[in-house]
N, C-alpha and C positions, 0 to 999 in steps of 0.2 A: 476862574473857578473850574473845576472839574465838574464834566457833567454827567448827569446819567446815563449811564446802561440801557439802552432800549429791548424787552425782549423782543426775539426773531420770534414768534410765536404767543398762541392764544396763553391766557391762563389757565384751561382748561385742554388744553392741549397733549399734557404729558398725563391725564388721564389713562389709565387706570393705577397707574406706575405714583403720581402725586396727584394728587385733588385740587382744583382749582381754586380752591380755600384758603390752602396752604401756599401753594405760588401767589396769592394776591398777598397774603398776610408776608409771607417771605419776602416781599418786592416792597413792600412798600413799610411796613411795620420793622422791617429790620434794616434789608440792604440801603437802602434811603437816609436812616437814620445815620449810619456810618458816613455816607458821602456828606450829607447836614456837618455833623461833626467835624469832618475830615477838612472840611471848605473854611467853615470856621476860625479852630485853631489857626489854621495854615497861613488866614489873611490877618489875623491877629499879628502873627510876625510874619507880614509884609511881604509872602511868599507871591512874588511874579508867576505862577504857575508855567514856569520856561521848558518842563521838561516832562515825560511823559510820568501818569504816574508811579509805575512800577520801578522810575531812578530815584522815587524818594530813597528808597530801602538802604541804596547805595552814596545816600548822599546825607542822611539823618544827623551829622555830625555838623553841619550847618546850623541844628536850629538848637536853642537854648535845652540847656541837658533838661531840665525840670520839664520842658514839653515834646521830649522825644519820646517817652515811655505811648504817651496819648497819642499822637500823630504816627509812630509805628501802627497802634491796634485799630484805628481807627481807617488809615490805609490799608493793612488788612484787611481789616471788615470790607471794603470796598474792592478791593480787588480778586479778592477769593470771593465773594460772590459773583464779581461779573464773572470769571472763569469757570465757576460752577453750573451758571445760567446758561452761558454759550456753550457747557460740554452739553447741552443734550437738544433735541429738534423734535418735531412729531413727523417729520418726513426722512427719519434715521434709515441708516440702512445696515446690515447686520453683515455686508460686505467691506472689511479693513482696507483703503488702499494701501499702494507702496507711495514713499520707500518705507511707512509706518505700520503695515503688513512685516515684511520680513525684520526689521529692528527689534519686532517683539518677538518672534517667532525665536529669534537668536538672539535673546535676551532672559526671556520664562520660556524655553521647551516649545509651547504653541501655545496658541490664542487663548485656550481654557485653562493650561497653569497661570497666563496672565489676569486674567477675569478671579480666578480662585484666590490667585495671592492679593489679588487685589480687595475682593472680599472679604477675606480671614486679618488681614491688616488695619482694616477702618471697621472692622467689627470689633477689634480687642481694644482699639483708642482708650486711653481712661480719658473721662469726660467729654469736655466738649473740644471742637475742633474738625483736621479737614485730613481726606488722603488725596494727595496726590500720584500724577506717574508725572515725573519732571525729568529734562534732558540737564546732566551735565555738565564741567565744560570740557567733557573727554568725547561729549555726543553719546556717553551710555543713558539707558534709562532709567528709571528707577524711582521705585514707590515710595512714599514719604507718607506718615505720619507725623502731623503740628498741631500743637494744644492752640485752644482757642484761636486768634485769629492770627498767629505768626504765619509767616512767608517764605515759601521756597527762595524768593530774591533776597532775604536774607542772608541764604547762606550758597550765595552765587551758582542759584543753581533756575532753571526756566520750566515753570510747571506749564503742561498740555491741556490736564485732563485732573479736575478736582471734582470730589465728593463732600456735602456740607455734613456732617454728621452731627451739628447738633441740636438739640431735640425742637426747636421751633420747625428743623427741615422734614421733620416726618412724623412726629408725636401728633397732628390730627388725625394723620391719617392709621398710623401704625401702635400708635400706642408705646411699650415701650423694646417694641419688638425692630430691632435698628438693625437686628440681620435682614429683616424681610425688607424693610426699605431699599439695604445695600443691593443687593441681589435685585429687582427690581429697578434701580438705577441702571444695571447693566441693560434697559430694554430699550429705552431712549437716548442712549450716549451715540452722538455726532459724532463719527469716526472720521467723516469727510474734515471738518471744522478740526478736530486734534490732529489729524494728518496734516493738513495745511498748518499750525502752531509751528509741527518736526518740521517742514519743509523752509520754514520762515528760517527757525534758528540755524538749519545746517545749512541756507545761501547765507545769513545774516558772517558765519565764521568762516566763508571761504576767501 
């Protein structure tokens, strides 16, 4: 079985940015539920758990067509969360390293056209769903909008850094104001933790 996500961090930790309320309710009310599900299906057909979870996406033609639709969204659900959970820390620090400093820099202009586009993009989302900045396979970066719980490994590409935009991720806190959330997400994002993701994937292709 695949197991849980542990967070690096209190519940209460990424206070004042989300409420300790809503990380428990988050963690356990949702992301839980997806892995419940995910574990499920999966052993239902017989699935050896042989490979990490993110080569489901690339490998979904395995399992019977009538329960690929469920095992897609359900491994989303679990995996866009754990990503979203690891993009942030309470011991963040607002210093980018390299070589994911300069990537963006020479990607969006500087660090605050990347933060900006990042925000005006998972602000216009229709419904529910996630933004990513995902590498590639040319090693460019690049910001992603996906309805509900699809996957950048879908569509062969490796996300760093997600934002959950939907509304169980901030409506205690925010109500129905999801710019303020976004914008506020940029206070806690782990830049060390997404620079380590770039570092992983561009030794992973040398």
């Amino acid at each position: 079985m695949y197991q849980p996500y542990i967070l690096k961090y209190d519940y209460s930790a990424l206070e004042p940015s989300i409420s300790r309320k809503t990380m428990e309710a988050h963690y356990h009310n949702h992301y839980l539920k997806y892995l419940r599900n995910l574990n499920t299906i999966l052993e239902k057909n017989h699935f050896q758990f042989q490979y990490p979870l993110k080569d489901l996406f690339q490998n979904i033609d395995v399992f019977p067509i009538e329960d690929r639709n469920e095992i897609l969204y359900n491994a989303g659900g679990v995996i866009n969360h754990e990503l979203y959970f690891d993009s942030m820390n309470r011991l963040q620090t607002s210093n980018i390293p390299e070589p994911l400093y300069s990537a963006l820099v020479s990607k969006f202009g500087s660090i605050e056209n990347f933060k900006r586009q990042f925000i005006n993009l998972s602000s216009t989302l229709p419904g529910s769903g996630y933004t990513f900045l995902t590498v590639k396979k040319d090693h460019e970066l690049y910001i992603l909008n996906l309805a509900n719980q699809d996957s950048p490994y879908s569509l062969g590409m490796e996300p760093i850094l997600g934002i959950d935009v939907w509304e169980h991720a901030y409506y205690l806190d925010y109500g129905n104001n999801r710019k303020g959330y976004i914008e506020n997400f940029m206070n806690p994002i782990d830049f060390e933790k997404v620079n380590q993701k770039y570092q992983k994937i561009l030794k992973e292709s040398e």
